[in-house]
N, C-alpha and C positions, 0 to 999 in steps of 0.2 A: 659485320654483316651476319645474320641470323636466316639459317634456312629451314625451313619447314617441309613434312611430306604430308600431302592431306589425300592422296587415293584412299584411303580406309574410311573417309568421310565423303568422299565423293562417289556415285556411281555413272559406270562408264558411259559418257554420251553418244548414242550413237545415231548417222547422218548420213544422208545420201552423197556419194562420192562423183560429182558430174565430171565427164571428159571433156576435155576443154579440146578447142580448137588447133589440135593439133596434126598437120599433116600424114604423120607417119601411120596414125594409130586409127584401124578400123573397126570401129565401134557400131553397124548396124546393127538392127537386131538384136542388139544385144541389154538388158537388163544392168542400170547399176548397183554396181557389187557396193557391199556396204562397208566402212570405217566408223572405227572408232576414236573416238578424240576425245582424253580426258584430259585430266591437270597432272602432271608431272611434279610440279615442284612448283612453291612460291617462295620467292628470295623478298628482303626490305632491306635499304640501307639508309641512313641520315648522316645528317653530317652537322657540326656544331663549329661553328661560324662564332671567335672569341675577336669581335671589331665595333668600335662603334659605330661604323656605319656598314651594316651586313650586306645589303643589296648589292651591290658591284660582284661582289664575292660569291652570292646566293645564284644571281645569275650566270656567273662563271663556272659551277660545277655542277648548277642542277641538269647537264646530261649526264650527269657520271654518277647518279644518285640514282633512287629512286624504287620503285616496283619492277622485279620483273616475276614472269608468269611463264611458268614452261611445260610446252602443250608437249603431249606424244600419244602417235597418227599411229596406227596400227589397219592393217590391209591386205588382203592378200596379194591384190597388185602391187603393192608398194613397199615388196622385199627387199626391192634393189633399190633405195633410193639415192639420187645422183643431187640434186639440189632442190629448192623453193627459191620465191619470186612472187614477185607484185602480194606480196602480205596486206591484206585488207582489214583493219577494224571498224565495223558501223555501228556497235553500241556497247558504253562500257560504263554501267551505272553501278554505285556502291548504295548499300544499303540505308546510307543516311539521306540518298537523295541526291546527291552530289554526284557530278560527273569526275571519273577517273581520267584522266589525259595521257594519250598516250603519245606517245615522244616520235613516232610516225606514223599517222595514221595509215598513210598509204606510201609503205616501201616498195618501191620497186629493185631493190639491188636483190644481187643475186647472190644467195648463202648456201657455199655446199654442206652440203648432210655428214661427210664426212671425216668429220672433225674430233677435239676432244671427246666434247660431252658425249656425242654416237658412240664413242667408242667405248668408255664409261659405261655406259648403259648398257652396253652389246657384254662386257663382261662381267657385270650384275646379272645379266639375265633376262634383263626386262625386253619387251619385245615391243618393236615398231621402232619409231624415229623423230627426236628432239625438234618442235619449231619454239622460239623464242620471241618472247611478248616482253615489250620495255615500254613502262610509263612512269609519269610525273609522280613523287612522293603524295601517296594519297591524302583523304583529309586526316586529321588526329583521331577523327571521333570513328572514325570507318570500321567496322570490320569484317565487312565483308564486299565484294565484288557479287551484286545483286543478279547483273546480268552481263555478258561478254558474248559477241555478236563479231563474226568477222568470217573471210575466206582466207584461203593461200592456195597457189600456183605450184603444185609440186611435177617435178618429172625424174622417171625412175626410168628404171632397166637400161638397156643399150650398154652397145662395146664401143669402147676406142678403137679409131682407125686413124691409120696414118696416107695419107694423099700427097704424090709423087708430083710434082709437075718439072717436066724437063725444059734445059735452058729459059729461064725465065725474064731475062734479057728479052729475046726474043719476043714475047708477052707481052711488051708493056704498050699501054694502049689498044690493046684488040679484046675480043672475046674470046674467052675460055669457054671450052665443053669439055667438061670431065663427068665422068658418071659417079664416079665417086661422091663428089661433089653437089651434084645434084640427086643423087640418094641422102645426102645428109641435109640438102635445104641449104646449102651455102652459097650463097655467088660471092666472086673475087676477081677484083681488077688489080690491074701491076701497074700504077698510075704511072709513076717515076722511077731514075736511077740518079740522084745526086750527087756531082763529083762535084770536088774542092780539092783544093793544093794536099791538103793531108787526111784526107776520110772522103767515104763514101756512104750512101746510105739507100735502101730499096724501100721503094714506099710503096703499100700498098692499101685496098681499101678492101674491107670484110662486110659483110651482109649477114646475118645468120640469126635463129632463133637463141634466145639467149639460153647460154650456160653451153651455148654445141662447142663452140670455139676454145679452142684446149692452149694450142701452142704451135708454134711455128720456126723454123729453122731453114739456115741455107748452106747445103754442102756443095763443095769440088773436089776431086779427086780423091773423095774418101775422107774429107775432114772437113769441119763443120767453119765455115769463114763469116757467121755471122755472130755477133756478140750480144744473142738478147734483142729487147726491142721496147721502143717506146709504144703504148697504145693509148689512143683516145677515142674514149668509148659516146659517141653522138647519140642522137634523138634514132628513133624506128630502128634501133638492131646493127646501126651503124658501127662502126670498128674503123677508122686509120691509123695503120699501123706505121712507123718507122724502123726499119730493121739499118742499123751498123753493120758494114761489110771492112773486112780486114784486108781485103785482094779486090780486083776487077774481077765481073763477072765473065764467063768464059760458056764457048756452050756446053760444055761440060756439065755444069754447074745442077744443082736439083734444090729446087724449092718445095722443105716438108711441112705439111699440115696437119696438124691430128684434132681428131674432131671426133666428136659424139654422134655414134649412127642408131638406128633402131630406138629409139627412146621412145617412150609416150608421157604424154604429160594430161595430169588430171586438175581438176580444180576443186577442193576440199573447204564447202562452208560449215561452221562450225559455230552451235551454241551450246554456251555453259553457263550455269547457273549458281549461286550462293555458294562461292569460291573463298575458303574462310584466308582473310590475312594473317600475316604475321604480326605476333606482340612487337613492340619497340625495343628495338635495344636498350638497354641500360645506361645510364648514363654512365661514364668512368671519369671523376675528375683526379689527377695524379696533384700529390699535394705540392 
């Protein structure tokens, strides 16, 4: 793999930063602040396929191959940032005319920010915050990305809180009002408690904007009686969870939630232009 820096041939794009639809954050009257979105980094890799019939194999690793493109977001809102989501590409042409493919156009998963590369970068120096572009190995003749057209879903600032609910045994099946909980945008049912001859398990089912939902625990008397948890994550923000209990619930017992309060989330469209690729590796045959 061969990495290239092209900021010294690029200059900085800059874009209007739209607030998105998000509850917490009040945005009347108010002017959007501006971001810049350049090119970070372009990576290429290939791969050399010694079979007579390549296809099987070609298609086996062409996710694990290919172009990536690494944007970084600079903002003054967006000091803190906590993750991205719903990453949008809507046009990505190379300079011979040929379409770049990119390997999701429309991601929806959720990628937090603070990770390696953030942190890499954070002690380089460089300012703002890594989002990552993965496409299909370009054409041979390419060398350039002509034009690249897309949004991303980012949400910054907010603290961790953690949310108490007592005896939650008791809960299951009724409604919950917690204020905590409804300052974060969360609603939570306590569907079930599944007993069997040797395990228990507390089901519950989560609601929430994505990326709020941190972690969850179940203590009694001071010591934490859940072991982790199974999640599946459904359509609309949905979350059911299954949590492993080591003991019978008692009403002692506290169900903890920690969750992402105060956040806002913006929506960042971004264009960039005549984005030079990388040369091809070399080929290395070993004798």
């Amino acid at each position: 793999m061969k990495t290239c820096t092209f900021s010294h041939l690029l200059s900085a794009m800059t874009v209007l930063l739209f607030v998105a639809a998000a509850p917490c954050l009040n945005a009347q009257n108010a002017a959007p602040p501006a971001v810049q979105t350049n090119v970070a980094y372009v990576t290429e890799s290939r791969a050399l396929i010694f079979a007579a019939d390549k296809s099987p194999y070609a298609r086996s690793v062409g996710r694990h191959i290919g172009l990536i493109v690494g944007l970084n977001i600079k903002s003054n809102l967006l000091r803190h940032p906590n993750f991205y989501h719903h990453l949008k590409i809507i046009t990505e042409v190379l300079n011979t005319g040929h379409t770049l493919t990119p390997i999701a156009p429309r991601f929806r998963q959720i990628i937090q920010v603070q990770g390696r590369l953030y942190r890499n970068m954070r002690q380089a120096g460089a300012v703002g915050f890594p989002v990552v572009l993965r496409f299909a190995t370009p054409s041979p003749k390419a060398a350039a990305i002509r034009e690249l057209i897309g949004s991303v879903d980012v949400a910054a600032g907010g603290t961790f809180r953690t949310i108490t609910l007592n005896n939650p045994a008791a809960l299951v099946q009724k409604p919950i009002a917690n204020t905590g909980l409804q300052a974060a945008h969360v609603r939570m049912r306590i569907m079930q408690i599944i007993k069997s001859r040797h395990s228990r398990f507390l089901i519950l089912e989560i609601i929430a904007p994505a990326g709020v939902f941190r972690s969850v625990s179940v203590q009694q008397n001071h010591k934490i009686i859940s072991g982790g948890y199974i999640i599946a994550q459904l359509p609309r923000g949905v979350n059911k969870l299954m949590i492993p209990l080591t003991s019978a619930l008692k009403p002692t017992a506290q169900l903890k939630m920690t969750v992402l309060t105060g956040w806002h989330e913006y929506r960042i469209p971004f264009t960039l232009n005549n984005i030079p690729l990388p040369d091809a590796p070399p080929v290395h045959r070993h004798p």
